[in-house]
C-alpha positions in Angstrom: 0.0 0.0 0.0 3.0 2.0 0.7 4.4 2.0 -2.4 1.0 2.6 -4.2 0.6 6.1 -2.5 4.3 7.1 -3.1 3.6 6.4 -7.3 4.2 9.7 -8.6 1.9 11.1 -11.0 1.6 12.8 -14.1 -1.2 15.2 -15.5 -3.3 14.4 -18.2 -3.0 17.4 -20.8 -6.8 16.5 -22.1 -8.7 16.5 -19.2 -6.0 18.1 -16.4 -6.4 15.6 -14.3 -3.2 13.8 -11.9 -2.8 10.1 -13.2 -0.5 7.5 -12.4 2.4 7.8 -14.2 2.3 4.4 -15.4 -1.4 4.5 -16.6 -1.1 8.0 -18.1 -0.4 6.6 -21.7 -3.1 4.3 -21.8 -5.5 7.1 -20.0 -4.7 9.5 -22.6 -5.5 7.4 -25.6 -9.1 6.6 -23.9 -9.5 10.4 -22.5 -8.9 11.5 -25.9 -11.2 9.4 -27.7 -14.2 9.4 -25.6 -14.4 12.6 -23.4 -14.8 16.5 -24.7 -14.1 19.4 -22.1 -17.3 21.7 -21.3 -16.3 25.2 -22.8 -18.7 26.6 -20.4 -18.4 24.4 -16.8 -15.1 22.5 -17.5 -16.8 19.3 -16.9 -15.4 16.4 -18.9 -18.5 14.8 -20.9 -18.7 11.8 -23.0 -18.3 12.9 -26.5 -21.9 11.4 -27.3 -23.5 13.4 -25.1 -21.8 16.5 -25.1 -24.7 18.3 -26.7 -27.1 16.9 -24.5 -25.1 17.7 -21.9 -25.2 21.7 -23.0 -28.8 22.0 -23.7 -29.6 20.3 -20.3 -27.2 22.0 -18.4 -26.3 25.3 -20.7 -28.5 26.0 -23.1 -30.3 29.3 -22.3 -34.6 28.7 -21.5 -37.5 31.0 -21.2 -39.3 31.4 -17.9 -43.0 30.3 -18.3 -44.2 33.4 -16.1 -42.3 36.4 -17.8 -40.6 34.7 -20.8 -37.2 36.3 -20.0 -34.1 34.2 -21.2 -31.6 32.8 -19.1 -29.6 29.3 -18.3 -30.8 26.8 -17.0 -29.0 26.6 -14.0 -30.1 29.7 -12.8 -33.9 29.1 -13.9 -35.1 27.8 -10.8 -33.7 30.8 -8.6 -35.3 33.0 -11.0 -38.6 31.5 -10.7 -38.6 31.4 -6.7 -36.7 34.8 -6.0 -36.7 37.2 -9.1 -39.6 36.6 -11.6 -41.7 39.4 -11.5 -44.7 37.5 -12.3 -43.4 34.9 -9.4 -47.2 34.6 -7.4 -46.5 36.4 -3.9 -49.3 37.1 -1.1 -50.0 40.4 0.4 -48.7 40.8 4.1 -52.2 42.5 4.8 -55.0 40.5 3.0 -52.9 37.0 2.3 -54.6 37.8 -1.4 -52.2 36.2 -4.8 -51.2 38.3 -6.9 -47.6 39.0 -9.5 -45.1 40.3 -7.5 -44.7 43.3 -10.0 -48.2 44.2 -8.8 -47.2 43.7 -5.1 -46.0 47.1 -3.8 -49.3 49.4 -5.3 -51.8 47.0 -3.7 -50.2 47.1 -0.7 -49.8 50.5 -0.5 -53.5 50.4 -1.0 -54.4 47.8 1.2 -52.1 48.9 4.2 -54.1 52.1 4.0 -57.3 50.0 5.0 -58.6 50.7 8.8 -59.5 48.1 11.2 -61.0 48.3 14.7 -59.0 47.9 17.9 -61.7 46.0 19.9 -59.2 46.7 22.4 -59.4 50.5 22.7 -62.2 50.8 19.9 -59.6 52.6 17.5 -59.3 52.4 13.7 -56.0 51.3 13.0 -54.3 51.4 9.7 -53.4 47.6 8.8 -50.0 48.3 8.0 -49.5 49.8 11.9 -51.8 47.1 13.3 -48.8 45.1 14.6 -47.3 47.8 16.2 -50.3 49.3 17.5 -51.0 45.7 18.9 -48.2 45.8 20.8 -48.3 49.0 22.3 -52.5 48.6 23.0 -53.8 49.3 26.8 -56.9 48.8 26.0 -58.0 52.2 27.0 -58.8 55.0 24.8 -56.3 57.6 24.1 -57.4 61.0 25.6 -55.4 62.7 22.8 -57.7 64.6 20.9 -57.3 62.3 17.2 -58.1 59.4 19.5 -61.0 60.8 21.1 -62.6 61.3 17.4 -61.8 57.9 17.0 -63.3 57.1 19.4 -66.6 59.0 19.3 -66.6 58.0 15.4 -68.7 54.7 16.1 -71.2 57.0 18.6 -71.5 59.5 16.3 -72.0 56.8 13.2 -75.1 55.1 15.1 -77.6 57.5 14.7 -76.9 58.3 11.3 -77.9 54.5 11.1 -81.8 55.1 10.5 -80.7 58.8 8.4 -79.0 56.3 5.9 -82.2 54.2 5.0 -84.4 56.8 4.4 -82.7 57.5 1.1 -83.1 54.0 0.2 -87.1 54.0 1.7 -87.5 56.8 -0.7 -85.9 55.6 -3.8 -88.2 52.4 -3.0 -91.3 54.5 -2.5 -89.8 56.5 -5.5 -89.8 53.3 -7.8 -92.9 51.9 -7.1 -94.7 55.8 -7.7 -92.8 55.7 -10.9 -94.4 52.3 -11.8 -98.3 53.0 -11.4 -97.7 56.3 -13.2 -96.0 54.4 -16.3 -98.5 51.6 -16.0 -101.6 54.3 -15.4 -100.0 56.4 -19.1 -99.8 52.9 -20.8 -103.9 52.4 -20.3 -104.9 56.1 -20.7 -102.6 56.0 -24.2 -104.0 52.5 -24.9 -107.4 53.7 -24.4 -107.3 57.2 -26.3 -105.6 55.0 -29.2 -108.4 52.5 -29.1 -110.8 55.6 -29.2 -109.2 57.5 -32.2 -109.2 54.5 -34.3 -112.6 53.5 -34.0 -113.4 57.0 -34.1 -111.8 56.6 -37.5 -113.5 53.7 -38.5 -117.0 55.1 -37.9 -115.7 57.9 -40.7 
């Protein structure tokens, strides 16, 4: 075993890899012949399948979501990371959407209010975590707080206010109905009339 590991070796000038020194000739002749160095990875491939090898492993691909060209190594990064049509969730509503429509719906969305049903604020979803942590419970007494608060009280009674307009436009409909329906007989009849008015002539 001694004397194996104390062989010296020589380098292959095909494939630049260390060989026995008394194996180098016949390794040559068979390196030669059969294998082809990767211009691109330096990878020695059988001949045969040296173009396989480069459209497997090389050969530039489109992304399915956005089409762009790249290799293929670097495809599935792309599709998990960098794809701006890569399907992402919103932080605020957990909706799908592109990630190049990310940013402006969340800017929208963030903007939304929720209640506190801890201090009966409206909080902004994009502060709701930090207003979550920082919650008493109690109302603020600042004066913005105190609107906030009073908002709900003061939305209540306009609560009967808002239905009148729709009671009306009800009422409003059905008026507009029996007038239509009463012009349709009247014209009905008056035709009726003039033509056996005309008739009789």
């Amino acid at each position: 075993m001694a004397v194996a590991s104390e062989e010296s070796t020589s380098i292959c000038s095909h494939c630049d890899r260390a060989i026995p020194s008394s194996n180098i000739d016949l390794h040559y002749a068979h390196c030669f012949r059969n294998l082809k160095k990767c211009k691109i990875c330096g990878d020695m491939v059988p001949k045969k399948h040296a173009e396989e090898h480069f459209l497997n492993t090389h050969a530039p691909v489109a992304c399915s979501l956005c089409s762009e060209t790249m290799e293929r190594e670097i495809l599935a990064v792309h599709k998990g990371e960098n794809c701006p049509q890569r399907i992402v969730t919103c932080e605020f509503c957990e909706f799908p959407l592109p990630a190049v429509d990310l940013a402006e719906h969340q800017e929208v969305c963030g903007n939304r209010t929720e209640l506190c049903h801890m201090c009966n604020r409206y909080i902004r979803l994009r502060e709701r975590y930090n207003h979550e942590s920082r919650c008493t419970g109690l109302p603020d007494t600042t004066v913005e707080s105190s609107r906030d608060v009073r908002a709900p009280e003061r939305r209540q009674p306009q609560g009967p206010q808002r239905r009148q307009p729709q009671d009306f436009s009800r009422k409003r409909l059905i008026f507009t109905i029996a007038i239509t329906g009463i012009a349709v007989l009247l014209g009905s009849f008056l035709f009726q009339k003039k033509t056996e008015d005309s008739q009789v002539h």
